[in-house]
N, C-alpha and C positions, 0 to 999 in steps of 0.2 A: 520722521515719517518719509523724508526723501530718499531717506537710504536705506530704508525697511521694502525687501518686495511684496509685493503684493500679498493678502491671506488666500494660500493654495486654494482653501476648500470654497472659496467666494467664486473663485473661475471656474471651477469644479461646477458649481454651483450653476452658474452661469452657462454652462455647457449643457447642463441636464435641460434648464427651461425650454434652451436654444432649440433641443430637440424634441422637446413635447410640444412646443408649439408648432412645430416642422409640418408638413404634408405626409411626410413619412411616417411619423406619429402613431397615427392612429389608434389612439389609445391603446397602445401595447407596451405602454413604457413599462419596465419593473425595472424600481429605483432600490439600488445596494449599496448603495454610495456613502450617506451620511448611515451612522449608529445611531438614527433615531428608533423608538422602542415604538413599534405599531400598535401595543398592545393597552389597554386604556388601565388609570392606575387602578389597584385593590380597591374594590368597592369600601371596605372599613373607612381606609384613607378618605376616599371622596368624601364620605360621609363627613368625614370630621372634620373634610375643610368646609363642606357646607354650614355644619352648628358652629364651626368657628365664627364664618363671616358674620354672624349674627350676634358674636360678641359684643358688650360696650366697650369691652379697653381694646381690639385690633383696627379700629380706626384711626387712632391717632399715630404718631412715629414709632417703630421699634426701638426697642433698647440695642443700643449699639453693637454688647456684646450677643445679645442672642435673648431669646424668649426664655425666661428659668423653666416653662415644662417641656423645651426641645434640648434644652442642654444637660437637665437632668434626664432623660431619655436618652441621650449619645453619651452618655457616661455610664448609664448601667449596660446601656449595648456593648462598650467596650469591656464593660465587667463580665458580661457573660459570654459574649462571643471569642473572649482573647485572654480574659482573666487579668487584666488592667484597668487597675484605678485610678481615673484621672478627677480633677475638682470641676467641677463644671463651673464656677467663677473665674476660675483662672487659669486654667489649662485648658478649655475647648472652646470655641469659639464659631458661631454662626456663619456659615456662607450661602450668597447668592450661586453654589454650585463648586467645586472645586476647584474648575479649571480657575475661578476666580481669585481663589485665594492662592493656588502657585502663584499667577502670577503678582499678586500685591504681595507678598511676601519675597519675592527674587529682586522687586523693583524697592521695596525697601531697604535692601541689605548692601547690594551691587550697586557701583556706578563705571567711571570714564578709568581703564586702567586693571579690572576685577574681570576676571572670567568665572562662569560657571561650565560645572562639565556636564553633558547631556550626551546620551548614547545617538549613536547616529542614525537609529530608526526612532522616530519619537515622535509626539503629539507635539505639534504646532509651537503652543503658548511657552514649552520650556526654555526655548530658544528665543520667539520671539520677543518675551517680556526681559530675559537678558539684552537684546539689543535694543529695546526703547528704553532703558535704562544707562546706554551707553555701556554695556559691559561688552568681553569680549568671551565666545564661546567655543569651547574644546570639544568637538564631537568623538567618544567613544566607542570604539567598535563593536559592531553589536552582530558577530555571525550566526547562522543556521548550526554550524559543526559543534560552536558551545552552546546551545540552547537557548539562542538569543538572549542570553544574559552580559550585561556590561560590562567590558573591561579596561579598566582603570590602570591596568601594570604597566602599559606604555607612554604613559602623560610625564613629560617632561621635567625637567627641577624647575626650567624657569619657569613652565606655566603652572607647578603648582604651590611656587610662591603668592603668585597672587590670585592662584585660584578660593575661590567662597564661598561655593556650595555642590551639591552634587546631588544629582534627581537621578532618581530612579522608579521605574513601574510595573508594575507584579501585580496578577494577571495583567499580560500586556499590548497591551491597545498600542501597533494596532496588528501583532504577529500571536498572542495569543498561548504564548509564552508566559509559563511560571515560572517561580521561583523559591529554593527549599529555606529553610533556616541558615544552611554553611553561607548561602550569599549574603544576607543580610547580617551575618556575624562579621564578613571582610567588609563590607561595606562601612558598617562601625565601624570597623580598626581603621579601613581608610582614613574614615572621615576624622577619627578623634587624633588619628597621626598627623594630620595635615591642618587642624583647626577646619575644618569645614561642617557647614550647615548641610546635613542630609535631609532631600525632602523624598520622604516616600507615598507616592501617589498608589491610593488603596483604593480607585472609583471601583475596582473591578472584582474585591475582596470576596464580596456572596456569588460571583460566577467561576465556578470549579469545578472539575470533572472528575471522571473516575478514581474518586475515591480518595482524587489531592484535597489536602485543606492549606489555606492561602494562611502563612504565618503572620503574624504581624512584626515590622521593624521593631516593638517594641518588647518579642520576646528575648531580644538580646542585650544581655547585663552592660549597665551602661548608658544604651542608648539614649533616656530621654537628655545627657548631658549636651549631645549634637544632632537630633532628628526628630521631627516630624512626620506628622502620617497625616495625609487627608483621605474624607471619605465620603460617598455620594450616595445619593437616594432615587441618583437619574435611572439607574439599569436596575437596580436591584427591586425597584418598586414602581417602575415606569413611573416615575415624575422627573423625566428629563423636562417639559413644558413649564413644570413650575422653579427649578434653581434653586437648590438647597444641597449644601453639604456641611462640611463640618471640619474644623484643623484638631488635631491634640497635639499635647506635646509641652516642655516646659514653659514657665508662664512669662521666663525672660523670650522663648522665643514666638509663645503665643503675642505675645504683649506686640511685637513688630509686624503682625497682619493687623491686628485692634488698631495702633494708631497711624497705618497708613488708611486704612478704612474710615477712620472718622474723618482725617480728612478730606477723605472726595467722596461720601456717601453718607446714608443714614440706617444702614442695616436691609435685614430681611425682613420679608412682610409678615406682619405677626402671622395672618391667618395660616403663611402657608408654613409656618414652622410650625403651627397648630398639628397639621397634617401630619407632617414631619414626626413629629413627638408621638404621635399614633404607631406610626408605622416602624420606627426603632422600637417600640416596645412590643411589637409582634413581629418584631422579624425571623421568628423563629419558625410561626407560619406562612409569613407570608414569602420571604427573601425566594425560598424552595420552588414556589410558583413559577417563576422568574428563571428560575437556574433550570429547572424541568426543561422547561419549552424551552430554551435554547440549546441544551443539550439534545434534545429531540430533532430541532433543527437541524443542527451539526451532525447526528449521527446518518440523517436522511440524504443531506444535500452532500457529504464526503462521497458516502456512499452509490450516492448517482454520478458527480464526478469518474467513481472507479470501476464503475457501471460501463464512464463512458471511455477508458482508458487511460484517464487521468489522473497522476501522481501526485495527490493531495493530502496534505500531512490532517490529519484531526487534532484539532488544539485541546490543551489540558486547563484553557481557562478564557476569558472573554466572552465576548457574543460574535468572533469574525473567525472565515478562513482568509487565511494567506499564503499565497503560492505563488510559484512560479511561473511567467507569461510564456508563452511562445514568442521563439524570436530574442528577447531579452528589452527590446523597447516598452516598455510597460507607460507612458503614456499613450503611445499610436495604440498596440493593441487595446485599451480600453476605450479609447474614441473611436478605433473598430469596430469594437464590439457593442457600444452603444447606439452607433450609427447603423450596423449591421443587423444586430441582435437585438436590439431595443433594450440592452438592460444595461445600466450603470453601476460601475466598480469605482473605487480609488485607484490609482494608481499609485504603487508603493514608494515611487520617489515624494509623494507629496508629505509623506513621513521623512523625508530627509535620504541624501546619498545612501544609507546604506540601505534602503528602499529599492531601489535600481534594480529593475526585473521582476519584480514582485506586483502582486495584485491585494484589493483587498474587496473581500466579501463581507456583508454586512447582513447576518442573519436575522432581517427585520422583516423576514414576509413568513405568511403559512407554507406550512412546509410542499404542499402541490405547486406552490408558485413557485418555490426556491429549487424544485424539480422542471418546472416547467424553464425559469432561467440558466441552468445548468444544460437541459438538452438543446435548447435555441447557442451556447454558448458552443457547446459540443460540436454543432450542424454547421458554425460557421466556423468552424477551426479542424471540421474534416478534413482530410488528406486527399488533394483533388491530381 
């Protein structure tokens, strides 16, 4: 931890409060920052975590691996969402959320001497759970010109001798960037060329747009010999508050999230895998709900951006825009703009150097709001 810096989004964090408690305040803050989901979950769902809690068996400890009616619920979702059959005993496994199980699975694999490759725009925990693990990490370049997709063709002999695994994420948080089948077919051959663990991080799978559908690593022949796929119930069903996702994959490599879990935890809480198990078996109605309103958002607040002269790419997946700052500092301008504008963004460096310049919008307000922070944004970056 002494040589870990700091968690970005903690300072981030720490910047927004600084400024709603300010004089300047005045409750005009509109916060874009964190991808939290404003929206309250599927009433179905609530319900069912309600008659859950009233269970006799979800008061005592969960089972390790997972509730049997959420893991047989994320095994028919994968049957019918991607047409893969996984065991729900042995190939899927419960999580407190995904980001969770990246990282107990990178921190079981890796130590002092092992790198993992991570693209160099990326979610936090990929990297940082390789370095409290003592590994060492290869950041992957990840431009705008390839479609923010990762590449891998310039990684070294020596670093992929002792390279171990290799993350990648589709739809992608936080540039909003897909990704077709061809990539996840080189991914494979990467990964099965070099002995590497592929983890592919699917939080963002039910948020798609025009007309893309989000493949699974698993339509590629082969793959469950070296990959993984996690998947989330934060965005797609607004229970990001409750912490639930889920691993697939084979059961030698589910087996290495199960027993670094047992030992420093006791599982998920039954009631909310209760939930959980509801809402993968309607996610046929309900996931739609979810991906509408963000789409909706997206097509409103692009739109008002180029409304206001600004060159704003519309993403083909996520719940974010990401674009280019004025200037190219994209810390100051967003401490600009929230000190100015009252509204709070990411800065794209907090996803890592190849962030540098970039911004991130976080499509978590009604869309009048997400118009209303777009023209305050406009008015302070007019040409005076």
């Amino acid at each position: 931890m002494r040589v870990l810096p700091k968690y970005v989004f903690a300072t981030l964090e720490e910047r927004v409060h600084a400024y709603a408690a300010s004089s300047q305040a005045g409750g005009k803050l509109i916060n874009l920052g964190i991808g939290s989901p404003d929206q309250p979950m599927p009433a179905a769902v609530a319900d069912a975590l309600g008659e859950s809690a009233h269970a006799s068996d979800v008061s005592g400890y969960p089972r390790f691996r997972g509730d049997p009616r959420f893991l047989n619920s994320a095994s028919r979702y994968l049957s019918e969402r991607f047409g893969h059959d996984f065991d729900p005993d042995t190939e899927l496994l419960a999580l407190a959320g995904s980001k969770e199980g990246i990282a107990q699975l990178i921190m079981a694999v890796v130590g002092e001497g092992d790198v993992v490759l991570v693209p160099d725009i990326y979610y936090p925990v990929y990297a940082r759970s390789a370095m409290l693990a003592g590994a060492d990490v290869e950041f992957l370049p990840m431009r705008a010109e390839n479609g923010f997709l990762a590449d891998w063709s310039g990684v070294s002999a020596d670093v992929l001798r002792r390279a171990r695994m290799l993350v990648v994420n589709y739809p992608n948080n936080p540039t909003g960037a897909v990704a077709g089948l061809d990539f996840y077919e080189r991914a494979v051959a990467f990964a099965r060329e070099h002995d590497l663990i592929l983890i592919s991080d699917a939080a963002y799978c039910e948020l798609a747009y025009d007309g893309f559908t989000p493949p699974s690593v698993f339509d590629v022949e082969g793959a469950r010999d070296v990959a993984v796929e996690l998947y989330s119930t934060s965005k797609s069903f607004n229970m990001a508050g409750l912490r639930l996702g889920f691993i697939a994959g084979a059961a030698r490599l589910v087996d290495l999230v199960a027993d670094f879990r047992t030992s420093i935890g006791y599982g998920v809480p039954t009631v909310i895998q209760r939930a959980g198990a509801l809402a993968l078996a309607q996610w046929r109605e309900l996931a739609p709900l979810a991906c509408n309103r963000y789409r909706e958002r997206r097509d409103a607040t692009v739109a008002a951006f180029r409304d206001a002269g600004w060159d704003v790419p519309a993403p083909h997946g996520a719940m974010y825009l990401w674009f280019r700052v004025p200037g190219g500092d994209d810390w100051q301008w967003t401490a600009d703009v929230l000190d100015h504008a009252g509204v709070a963004l990411t800065p794209g460096s907090a996803f890592g150097e190849g962030g540098k310049g970039f911004a991130r919008l976080s499509l978590v307000r009604d869309v009048d709001t997400l118009r209303e922070a777009v023209r305050r944004i406009a008015q302070m970056n007019a040409p005076r």
